[in-house]
N, CA, C and O atoms as CSV, one atom per row, in Angstrom:
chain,resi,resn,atom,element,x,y,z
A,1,UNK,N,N,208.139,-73.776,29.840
A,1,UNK,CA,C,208.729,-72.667,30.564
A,1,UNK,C,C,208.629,-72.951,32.062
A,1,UNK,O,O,207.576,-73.234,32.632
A,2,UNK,N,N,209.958,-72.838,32.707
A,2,UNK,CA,C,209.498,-72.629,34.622
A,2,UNK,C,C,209.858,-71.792,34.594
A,2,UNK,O,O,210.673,-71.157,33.925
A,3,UNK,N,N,208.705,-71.560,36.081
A,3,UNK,CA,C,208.843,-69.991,36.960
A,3,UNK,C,C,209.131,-69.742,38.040
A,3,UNK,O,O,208.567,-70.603,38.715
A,4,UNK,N,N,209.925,-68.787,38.984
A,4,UNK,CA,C,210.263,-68.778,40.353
A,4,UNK,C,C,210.279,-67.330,40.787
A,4,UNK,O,O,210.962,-66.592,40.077
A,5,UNK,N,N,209.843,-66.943,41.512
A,5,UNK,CA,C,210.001,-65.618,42.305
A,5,UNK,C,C,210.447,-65.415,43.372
A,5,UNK,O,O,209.563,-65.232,44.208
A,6,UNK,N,N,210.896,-65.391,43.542
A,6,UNK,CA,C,212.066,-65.099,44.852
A,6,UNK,C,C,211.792,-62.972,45.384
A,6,UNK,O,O,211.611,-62.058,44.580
A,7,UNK,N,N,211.842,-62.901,46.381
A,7,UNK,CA,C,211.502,-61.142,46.823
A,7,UNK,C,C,210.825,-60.155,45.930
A,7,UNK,O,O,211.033,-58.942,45.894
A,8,UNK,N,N,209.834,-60.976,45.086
A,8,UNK,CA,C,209.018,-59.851,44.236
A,8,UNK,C,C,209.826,-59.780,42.893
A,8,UNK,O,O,209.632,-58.914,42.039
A,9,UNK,N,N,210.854,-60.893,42.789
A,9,UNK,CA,C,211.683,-60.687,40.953
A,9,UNK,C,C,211.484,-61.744,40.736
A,9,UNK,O,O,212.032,-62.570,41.465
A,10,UNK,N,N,210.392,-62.332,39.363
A,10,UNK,CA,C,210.165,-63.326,38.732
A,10,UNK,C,C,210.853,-63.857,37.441
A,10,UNK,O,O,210.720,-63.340,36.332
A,11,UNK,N,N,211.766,-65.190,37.784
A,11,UNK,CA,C,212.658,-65.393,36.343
A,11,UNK,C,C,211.826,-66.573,36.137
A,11,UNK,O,O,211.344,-67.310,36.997
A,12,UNK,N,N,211.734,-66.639,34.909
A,12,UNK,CA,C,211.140,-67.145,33.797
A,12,UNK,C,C,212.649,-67.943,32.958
A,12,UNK,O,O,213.760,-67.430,32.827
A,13,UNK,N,N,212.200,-69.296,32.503
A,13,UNK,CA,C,212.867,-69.541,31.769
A,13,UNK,C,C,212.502,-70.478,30.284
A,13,UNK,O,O,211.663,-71.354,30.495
A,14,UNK,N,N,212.939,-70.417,29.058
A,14,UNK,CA,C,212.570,-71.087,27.892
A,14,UNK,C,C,213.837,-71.949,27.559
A,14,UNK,O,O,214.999,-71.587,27.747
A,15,UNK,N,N,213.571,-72.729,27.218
A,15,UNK,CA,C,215.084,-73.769,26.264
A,15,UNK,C,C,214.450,-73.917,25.176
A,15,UNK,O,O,213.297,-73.741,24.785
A,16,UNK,N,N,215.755,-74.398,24.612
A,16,UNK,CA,C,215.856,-75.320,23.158
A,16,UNK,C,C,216.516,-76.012,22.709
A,16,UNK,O,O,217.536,-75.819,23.371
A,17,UNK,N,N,216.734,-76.715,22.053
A,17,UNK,CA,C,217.779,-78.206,21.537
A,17,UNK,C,C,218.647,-77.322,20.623
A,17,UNK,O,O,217.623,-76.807,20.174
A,18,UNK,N,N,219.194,-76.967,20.245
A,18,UNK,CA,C,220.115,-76.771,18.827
A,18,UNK,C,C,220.257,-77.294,17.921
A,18,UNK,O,O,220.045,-77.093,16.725
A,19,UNK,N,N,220.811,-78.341,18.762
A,19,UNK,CA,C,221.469,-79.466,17.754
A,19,UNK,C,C,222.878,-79.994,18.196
A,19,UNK,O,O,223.324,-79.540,19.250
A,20,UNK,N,N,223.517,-80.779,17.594
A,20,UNK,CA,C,224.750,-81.616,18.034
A,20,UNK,C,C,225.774,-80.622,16.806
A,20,UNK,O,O,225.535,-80.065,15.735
A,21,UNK,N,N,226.800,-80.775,17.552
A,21,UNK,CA,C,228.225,-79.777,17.128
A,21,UNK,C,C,229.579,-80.755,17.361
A,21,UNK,O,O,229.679,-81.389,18.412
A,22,UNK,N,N,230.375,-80.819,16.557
A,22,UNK,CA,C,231.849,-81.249,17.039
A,22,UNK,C,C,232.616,-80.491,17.398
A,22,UNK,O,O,232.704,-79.622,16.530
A,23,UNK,N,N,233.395,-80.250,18.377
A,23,UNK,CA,C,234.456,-79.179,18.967
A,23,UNK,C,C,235.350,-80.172,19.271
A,23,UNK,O,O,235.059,-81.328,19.581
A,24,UNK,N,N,237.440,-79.264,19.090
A,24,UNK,CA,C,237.544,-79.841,19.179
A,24,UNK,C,C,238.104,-82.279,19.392
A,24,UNK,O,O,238.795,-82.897,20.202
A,25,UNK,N,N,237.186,-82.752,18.014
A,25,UNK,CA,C,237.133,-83.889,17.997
A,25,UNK,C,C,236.103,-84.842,19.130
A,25,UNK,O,O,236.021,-86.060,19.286
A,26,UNK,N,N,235.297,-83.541,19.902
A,26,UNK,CA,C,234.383,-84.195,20.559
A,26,UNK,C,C,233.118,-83.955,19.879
A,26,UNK,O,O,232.938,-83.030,19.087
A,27,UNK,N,N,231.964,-85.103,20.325
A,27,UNK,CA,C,230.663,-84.293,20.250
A,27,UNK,C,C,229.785,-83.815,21.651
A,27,UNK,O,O,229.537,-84.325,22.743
A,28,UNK,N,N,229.347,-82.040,20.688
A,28,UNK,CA,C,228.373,-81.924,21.767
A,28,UNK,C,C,227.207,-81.758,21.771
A,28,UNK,O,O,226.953,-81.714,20.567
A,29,UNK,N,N,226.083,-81.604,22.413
A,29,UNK,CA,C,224.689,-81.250,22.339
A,29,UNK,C,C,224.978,-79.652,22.783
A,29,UNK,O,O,225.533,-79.270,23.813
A,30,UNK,N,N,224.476,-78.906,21.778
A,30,UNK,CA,C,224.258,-77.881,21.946
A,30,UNK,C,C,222.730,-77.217,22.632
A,30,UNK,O,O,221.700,-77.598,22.077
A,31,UNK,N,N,222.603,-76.308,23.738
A,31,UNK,CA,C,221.427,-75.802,24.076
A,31,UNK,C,C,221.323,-74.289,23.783
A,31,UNK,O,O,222.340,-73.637,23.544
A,32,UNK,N,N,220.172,-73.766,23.799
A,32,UNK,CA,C,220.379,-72.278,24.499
A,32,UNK,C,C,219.098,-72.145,25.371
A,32,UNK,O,O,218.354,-73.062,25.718
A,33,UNK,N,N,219.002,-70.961,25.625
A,33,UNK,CA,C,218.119,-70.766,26.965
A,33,UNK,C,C,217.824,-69.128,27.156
A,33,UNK,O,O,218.715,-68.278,27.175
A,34,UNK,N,N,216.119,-68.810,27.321
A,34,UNK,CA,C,216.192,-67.192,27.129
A,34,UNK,C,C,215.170,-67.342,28.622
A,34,UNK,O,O,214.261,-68.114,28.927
A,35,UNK,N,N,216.011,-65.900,29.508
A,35,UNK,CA,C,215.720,-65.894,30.735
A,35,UNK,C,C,215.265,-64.370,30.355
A,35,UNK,O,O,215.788,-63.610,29.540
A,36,UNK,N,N,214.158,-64.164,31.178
A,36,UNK,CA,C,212.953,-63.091,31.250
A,36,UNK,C,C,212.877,-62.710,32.929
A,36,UNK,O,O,212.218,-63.363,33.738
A,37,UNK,N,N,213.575,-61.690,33.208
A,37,UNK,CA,C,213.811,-61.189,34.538
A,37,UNK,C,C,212.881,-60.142,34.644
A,37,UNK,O,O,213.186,-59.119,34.032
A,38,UNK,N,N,211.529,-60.139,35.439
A,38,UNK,CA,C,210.443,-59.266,36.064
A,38,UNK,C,C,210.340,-59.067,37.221
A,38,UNK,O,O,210.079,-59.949,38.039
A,39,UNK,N,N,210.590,-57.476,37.576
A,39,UNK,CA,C,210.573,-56.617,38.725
A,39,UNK,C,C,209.351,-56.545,39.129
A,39,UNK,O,O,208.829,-55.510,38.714
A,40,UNK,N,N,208.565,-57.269,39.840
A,40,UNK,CA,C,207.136,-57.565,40.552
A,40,UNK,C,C,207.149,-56.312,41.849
A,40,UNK,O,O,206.155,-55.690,42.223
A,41,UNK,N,N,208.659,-56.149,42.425
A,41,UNK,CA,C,209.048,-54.626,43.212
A,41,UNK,C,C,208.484,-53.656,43.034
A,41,UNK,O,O,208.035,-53.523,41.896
A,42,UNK,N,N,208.273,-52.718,43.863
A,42,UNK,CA,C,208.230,-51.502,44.082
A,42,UNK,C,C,209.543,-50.918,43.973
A,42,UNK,O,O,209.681,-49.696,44.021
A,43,UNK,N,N,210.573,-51.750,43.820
A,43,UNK,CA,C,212.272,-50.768,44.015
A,43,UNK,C,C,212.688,-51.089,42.976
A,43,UNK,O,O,212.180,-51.990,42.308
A,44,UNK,N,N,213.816,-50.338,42.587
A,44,UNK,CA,C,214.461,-50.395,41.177
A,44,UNK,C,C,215.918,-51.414,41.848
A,44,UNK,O,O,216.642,-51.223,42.825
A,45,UNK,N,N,215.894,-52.311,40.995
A,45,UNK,CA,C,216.877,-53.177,41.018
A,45,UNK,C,C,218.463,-53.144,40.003
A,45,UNK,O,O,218.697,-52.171,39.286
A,46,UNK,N,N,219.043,-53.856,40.056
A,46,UNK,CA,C,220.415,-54.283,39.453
A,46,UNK,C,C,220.611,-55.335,39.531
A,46,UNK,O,O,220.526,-55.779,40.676
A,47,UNK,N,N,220.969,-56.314,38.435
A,47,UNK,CA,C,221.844,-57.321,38.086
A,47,UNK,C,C,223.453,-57.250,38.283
A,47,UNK,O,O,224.206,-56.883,37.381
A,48,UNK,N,N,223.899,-57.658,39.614
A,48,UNK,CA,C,225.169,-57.470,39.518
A,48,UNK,C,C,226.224,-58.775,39.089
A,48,UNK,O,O,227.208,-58.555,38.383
A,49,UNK,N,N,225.964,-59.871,39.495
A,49,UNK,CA,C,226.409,-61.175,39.632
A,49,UNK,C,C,225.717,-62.422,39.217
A,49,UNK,O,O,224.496,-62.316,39.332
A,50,UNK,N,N,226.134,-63.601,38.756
A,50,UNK,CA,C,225.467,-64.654,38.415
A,50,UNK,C,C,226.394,-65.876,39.187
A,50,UNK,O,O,227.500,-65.907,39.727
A,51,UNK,N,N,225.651,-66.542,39.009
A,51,UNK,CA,C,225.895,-68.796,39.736
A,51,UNK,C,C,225.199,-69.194,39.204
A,51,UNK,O,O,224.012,-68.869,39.186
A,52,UNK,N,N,225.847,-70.219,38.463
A,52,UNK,CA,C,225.439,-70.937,37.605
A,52,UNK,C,C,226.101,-72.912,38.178
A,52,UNK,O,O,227.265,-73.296,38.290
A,53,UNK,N,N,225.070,-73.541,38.359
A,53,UNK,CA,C,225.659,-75.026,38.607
A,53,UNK,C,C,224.505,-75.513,37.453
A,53,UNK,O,O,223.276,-75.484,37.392
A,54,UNK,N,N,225.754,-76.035,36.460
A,54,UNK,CA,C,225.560,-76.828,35.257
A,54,UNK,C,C,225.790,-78.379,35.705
A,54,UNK,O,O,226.739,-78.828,36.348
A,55,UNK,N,N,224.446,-79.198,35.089
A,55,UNK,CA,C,224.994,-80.543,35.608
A,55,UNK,C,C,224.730,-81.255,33.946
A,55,UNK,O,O,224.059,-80.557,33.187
A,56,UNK,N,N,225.168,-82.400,33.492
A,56,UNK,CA,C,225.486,-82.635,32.124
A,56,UNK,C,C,225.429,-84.894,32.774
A,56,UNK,O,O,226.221,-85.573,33.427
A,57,UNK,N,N,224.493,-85.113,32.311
A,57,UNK,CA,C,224.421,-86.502,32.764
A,57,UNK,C,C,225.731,-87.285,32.523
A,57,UNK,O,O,225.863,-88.449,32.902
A,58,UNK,N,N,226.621,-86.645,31.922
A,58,UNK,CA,C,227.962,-87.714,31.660
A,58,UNK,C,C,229.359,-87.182,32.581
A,58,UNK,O,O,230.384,-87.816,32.830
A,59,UNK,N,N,229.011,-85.904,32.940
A,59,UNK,CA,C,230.406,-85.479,34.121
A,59,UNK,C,C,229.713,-84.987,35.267
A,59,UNK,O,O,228.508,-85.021,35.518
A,60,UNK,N,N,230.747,-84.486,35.978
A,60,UNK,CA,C,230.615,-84.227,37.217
A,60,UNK,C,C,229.923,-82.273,37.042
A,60,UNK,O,O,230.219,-81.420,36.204
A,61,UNK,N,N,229.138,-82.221,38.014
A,61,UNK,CA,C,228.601,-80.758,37.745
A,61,UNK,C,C,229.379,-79.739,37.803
A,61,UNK,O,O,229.943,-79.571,38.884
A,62,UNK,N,N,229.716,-78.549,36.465
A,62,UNK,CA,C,230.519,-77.365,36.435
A,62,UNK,C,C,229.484,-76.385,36.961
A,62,UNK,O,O,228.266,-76.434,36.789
A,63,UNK,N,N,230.131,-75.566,37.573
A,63,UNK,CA,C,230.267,-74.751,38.501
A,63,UNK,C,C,230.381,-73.046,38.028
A,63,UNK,O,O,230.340,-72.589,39.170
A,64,UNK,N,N,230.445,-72.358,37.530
A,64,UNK,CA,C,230.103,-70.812,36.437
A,64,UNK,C,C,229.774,-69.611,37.392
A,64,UNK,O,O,228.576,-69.645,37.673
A,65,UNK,N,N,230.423,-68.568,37.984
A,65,UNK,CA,C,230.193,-67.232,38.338
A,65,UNK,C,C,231.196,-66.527,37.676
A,65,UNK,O,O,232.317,-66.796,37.245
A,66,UNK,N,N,230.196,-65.170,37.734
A,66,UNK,CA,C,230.873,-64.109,36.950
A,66,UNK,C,C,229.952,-62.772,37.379
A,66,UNK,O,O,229.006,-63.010,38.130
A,67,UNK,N,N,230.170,-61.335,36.941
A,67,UNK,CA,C,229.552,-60.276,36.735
A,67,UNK,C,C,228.050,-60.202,35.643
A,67,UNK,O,O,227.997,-60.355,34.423
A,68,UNK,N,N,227.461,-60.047,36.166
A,68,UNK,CA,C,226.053,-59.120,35.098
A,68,UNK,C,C,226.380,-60.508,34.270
A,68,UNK,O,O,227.003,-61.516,34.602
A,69,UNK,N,N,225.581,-60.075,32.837
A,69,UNK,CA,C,224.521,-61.569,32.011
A,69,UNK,C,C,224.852,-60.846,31.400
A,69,UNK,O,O,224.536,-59.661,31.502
A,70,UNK,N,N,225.982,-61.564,30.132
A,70,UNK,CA,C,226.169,-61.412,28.772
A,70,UNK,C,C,226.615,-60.057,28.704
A,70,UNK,O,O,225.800,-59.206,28.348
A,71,UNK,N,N,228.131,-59.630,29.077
A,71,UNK,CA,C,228.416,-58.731,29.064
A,71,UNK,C,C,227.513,-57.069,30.264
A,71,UNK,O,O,228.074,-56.085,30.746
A,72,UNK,N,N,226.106,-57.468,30.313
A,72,UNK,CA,C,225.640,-56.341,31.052
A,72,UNK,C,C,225.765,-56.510,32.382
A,72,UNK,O,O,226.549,-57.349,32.825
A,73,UNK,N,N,224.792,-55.513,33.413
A,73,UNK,CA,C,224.689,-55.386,34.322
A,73,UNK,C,C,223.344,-54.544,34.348
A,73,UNK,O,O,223.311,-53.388,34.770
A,74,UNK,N,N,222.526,-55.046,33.988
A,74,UNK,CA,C,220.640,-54.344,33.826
A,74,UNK,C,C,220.379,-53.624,34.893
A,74,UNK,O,O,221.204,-53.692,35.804
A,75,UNK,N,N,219.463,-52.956,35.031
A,75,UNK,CA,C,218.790,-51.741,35.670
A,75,UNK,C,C,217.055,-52.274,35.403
A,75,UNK,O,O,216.428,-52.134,34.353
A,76,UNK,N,N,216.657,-52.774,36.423
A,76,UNK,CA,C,215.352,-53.128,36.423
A,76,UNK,C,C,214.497,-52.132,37.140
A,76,UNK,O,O,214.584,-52.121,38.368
A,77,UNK,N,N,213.802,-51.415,36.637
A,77,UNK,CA,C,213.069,-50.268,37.531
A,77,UNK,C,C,211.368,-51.059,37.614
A,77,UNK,O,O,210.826,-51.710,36.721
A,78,UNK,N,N,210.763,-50.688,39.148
A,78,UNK,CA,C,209.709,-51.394,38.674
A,78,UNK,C,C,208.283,-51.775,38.047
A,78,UNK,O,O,207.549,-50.884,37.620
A,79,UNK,N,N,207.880,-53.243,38.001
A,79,UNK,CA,C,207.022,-53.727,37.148
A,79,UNK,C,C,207.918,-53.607,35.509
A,79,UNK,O,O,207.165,-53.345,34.571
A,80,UNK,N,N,208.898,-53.719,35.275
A,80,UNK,CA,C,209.933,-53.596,33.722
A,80,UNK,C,C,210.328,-55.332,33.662
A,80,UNK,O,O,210.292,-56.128,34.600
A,81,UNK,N,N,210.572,-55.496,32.741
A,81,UNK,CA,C,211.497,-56.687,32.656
A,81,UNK,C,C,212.813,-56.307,31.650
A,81,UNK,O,O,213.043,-55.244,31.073
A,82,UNK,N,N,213.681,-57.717,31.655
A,82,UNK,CA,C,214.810,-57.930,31.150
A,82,UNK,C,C,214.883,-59.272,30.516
A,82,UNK,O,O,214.599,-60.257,31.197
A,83,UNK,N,N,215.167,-59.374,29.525
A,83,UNK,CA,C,214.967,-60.351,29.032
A,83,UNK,C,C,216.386,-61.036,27.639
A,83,UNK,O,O,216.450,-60.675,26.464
A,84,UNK,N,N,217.239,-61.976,28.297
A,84,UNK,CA,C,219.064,-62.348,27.437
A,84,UNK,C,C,218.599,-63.661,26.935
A,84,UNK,O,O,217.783,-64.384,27.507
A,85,UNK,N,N,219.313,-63.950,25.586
A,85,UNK,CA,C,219.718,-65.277,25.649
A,85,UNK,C,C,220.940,-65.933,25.759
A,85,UNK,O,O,221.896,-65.209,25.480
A,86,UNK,N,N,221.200,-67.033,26.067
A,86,UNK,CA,C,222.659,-67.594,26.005
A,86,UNK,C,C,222.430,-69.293,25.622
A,86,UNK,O,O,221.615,-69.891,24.920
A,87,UNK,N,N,223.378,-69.637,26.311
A,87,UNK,CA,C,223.196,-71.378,25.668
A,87,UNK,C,C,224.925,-72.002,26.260
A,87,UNK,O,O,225.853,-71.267,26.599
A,88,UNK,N,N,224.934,-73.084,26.243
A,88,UNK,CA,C,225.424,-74.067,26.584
A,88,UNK,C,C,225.562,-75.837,26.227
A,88,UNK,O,O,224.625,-76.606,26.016
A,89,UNK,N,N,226.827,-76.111,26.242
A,89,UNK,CA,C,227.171,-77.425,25.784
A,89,UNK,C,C,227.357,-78.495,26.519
A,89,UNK,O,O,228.346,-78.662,27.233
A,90,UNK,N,N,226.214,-79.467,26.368
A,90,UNK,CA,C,226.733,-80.440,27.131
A,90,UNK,C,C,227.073,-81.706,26.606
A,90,UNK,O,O,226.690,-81.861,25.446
A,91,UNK,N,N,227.722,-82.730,27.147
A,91,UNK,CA,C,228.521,-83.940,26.358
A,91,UNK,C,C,227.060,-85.048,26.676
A,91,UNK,O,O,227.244,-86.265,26.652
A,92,UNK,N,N,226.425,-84.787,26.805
A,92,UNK,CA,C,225.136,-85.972,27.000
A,92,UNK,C,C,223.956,-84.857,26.574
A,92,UNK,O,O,223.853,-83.652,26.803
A,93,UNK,N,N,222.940,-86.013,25.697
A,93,UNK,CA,C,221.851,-84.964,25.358
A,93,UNK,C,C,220.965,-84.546,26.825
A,93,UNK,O,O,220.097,-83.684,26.962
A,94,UNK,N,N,221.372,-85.223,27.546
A,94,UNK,CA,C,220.210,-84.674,28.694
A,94,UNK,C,C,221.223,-83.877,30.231
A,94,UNK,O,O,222.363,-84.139,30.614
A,95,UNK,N,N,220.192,-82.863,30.787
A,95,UNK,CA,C,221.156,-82.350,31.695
A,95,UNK,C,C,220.157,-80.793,32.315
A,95,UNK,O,O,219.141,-80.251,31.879
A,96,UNK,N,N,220.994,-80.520,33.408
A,96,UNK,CA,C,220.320,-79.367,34.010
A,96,UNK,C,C,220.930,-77.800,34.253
A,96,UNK,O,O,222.098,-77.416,34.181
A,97,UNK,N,N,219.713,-77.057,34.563
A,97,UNK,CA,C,220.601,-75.926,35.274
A,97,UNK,C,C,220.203,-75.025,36.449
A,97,UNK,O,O,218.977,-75.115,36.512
A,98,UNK,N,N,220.480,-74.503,37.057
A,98,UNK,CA,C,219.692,-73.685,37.928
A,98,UNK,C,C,221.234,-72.960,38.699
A,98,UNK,O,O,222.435,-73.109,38.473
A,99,UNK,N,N,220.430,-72.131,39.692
A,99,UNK,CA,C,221.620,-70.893,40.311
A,99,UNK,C,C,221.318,-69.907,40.943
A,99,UNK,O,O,220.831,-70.115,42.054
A,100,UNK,N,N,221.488,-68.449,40.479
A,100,UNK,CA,C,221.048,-67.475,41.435
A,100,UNK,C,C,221.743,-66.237,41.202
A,100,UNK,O,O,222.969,-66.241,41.313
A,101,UNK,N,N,220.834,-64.641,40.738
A,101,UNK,CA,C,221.497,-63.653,40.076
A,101,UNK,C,C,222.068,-63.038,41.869
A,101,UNK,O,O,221.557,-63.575,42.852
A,102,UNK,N,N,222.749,-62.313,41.981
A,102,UNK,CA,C,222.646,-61.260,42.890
A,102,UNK,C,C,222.533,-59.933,42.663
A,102,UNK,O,O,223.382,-59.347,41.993
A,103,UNK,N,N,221.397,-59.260,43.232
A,103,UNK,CA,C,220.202,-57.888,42.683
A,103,UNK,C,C,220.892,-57.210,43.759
A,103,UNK,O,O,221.434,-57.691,44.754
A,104,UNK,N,N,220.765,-55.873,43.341
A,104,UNK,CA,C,221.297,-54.569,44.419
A,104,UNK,C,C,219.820,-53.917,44.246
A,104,UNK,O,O,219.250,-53.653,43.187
A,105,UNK,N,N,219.326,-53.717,45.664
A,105,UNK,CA,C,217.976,-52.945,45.672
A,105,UNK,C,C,218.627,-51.081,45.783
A,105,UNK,O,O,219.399,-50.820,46.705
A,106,UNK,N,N,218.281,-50.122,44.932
A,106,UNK,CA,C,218.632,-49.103,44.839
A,106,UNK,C,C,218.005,-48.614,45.878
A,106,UNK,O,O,218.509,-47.539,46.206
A,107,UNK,N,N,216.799,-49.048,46.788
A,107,UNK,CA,C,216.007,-48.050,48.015
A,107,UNK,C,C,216.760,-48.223,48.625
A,107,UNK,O,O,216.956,-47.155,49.205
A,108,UNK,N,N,217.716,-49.227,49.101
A,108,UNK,CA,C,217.694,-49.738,50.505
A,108,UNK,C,C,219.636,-50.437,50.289
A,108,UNK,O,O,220.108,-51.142,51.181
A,109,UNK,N,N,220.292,-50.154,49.300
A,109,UNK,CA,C,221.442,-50.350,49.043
A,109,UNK,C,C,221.875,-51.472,49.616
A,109,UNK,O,O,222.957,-51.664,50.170
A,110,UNK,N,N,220.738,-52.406,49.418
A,110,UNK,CA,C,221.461,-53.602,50.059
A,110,UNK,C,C,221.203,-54.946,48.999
A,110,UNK,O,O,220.093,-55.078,48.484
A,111,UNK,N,N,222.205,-55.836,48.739
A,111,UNK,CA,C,222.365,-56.992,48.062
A,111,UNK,C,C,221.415,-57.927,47.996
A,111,UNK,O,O,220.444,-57.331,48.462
A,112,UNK,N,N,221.071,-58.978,47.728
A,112,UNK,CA,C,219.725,-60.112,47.804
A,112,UNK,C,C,220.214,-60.888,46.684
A,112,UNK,O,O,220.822,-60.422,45.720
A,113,UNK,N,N,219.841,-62.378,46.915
A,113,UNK,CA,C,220.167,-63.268,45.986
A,113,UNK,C,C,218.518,-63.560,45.322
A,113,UNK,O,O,217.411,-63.387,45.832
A,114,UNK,N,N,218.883,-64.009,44.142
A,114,UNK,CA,C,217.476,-64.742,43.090
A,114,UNK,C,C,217.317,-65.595,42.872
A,114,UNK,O,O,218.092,-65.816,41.942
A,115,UNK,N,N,216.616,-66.700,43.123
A,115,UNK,CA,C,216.509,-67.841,42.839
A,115,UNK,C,C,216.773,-68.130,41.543
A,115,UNK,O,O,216.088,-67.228,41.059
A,116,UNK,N,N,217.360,-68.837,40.345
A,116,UNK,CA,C,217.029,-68.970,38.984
A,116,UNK,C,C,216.474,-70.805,39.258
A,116,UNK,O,O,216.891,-71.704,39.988
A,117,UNK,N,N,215.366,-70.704,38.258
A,117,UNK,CA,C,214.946,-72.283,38.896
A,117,UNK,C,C,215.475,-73.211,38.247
A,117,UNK,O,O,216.104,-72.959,37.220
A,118,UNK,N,N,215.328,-74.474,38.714
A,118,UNK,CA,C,215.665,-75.692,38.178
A,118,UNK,C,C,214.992,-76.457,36.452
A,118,UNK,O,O,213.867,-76.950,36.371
A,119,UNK,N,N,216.034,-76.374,35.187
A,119,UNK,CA,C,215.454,-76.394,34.093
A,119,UNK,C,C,216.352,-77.172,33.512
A,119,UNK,O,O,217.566,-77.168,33.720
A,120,UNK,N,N,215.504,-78.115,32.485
A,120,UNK,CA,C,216.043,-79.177,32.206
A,120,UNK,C,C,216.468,-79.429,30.906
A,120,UNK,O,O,215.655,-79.476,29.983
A,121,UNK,N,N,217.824,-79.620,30.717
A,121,UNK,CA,C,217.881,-79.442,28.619
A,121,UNK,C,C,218.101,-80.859,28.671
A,121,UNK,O,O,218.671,-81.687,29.382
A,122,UNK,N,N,217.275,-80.782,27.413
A,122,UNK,CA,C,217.103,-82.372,27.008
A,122,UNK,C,C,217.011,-82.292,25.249
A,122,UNK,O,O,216.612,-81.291,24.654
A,123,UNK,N,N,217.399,-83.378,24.675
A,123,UNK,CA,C,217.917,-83.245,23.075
A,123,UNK,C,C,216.385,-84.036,22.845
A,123,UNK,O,O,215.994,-84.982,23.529
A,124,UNK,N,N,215.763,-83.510,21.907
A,124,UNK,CA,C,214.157,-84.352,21.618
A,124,UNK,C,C,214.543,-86.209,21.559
A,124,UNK,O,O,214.047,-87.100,22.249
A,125,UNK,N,N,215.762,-86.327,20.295
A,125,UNK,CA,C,216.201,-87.434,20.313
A,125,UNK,C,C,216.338,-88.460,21.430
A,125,UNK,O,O,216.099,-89.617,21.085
A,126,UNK,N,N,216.551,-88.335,22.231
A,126,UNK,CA,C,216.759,-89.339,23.959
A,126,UNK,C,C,215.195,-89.202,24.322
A,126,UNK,O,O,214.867,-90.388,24.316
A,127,UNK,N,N,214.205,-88.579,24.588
A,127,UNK,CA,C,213.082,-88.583,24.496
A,127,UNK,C,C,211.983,-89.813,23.442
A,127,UNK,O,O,210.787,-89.945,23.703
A,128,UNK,N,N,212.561,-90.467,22.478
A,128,UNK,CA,C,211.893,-91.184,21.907
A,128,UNK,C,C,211.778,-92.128,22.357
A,128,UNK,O,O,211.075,-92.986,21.824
């Protein structure tokens, strides 16, 4: 698991291998990944936005923003957590991710970015 805290909100992150999938007529390494978002704040927060830079040892790094995580947009009030999973495909068993949520502080109505840290999916197989 890595950890990063950025303004008093600590993300946490876990992986896992899946397994290999054909899509397609390609193969891929399948991952997923469960992120654990803790309000260390005194203020009640929001998940409004995500960045995501996916890097995949065989292409060039994709690039991923959008609204809220997996359909939501959480409400972190504090000392609470939040806690999604998701996952991702990459064309090489080994590869990275990291990025950054953007939180709306409800005291103070103002925006702030989150660090998400640097985490590494790797297929056990390439490891031997």
């Amino acid at each position: 698991m890595v950890t990063k805290v950025t303004k008093g909100i600590k993300i946490s992150v876990e992986t896992k291998f899946e397994g290999s999938i054909y899509r397609e007529h390609q193969l891929f390494q399948a991952f997923s990944y469960t992120i654990t978002i803790e309000n260390l704040s005194k203020d009640t927060i929001q998940l409004l936005n995500r960045f995501w830079e996916i890097r995949d040892a065989l292409k060039l790094p994709e690039y991923v923003e959008g609204e809220g995580v997996i359909g939501k947009k959480p409400v972190i009030p504090p000392q609470q957590k939040h806690s999604y999973s998701s996952g991702c495909l990459l064309s090489s068993p080994i590869g990275s991710m990291n990025g950054y949520y953007e939180m709306l502080n409800f005291s103070t109505g103002k925006t702030f970015k989150v660090s998400i840290p640097n985490f590494k999916l790797s297929a056990p197989f390439i490891l031997n």
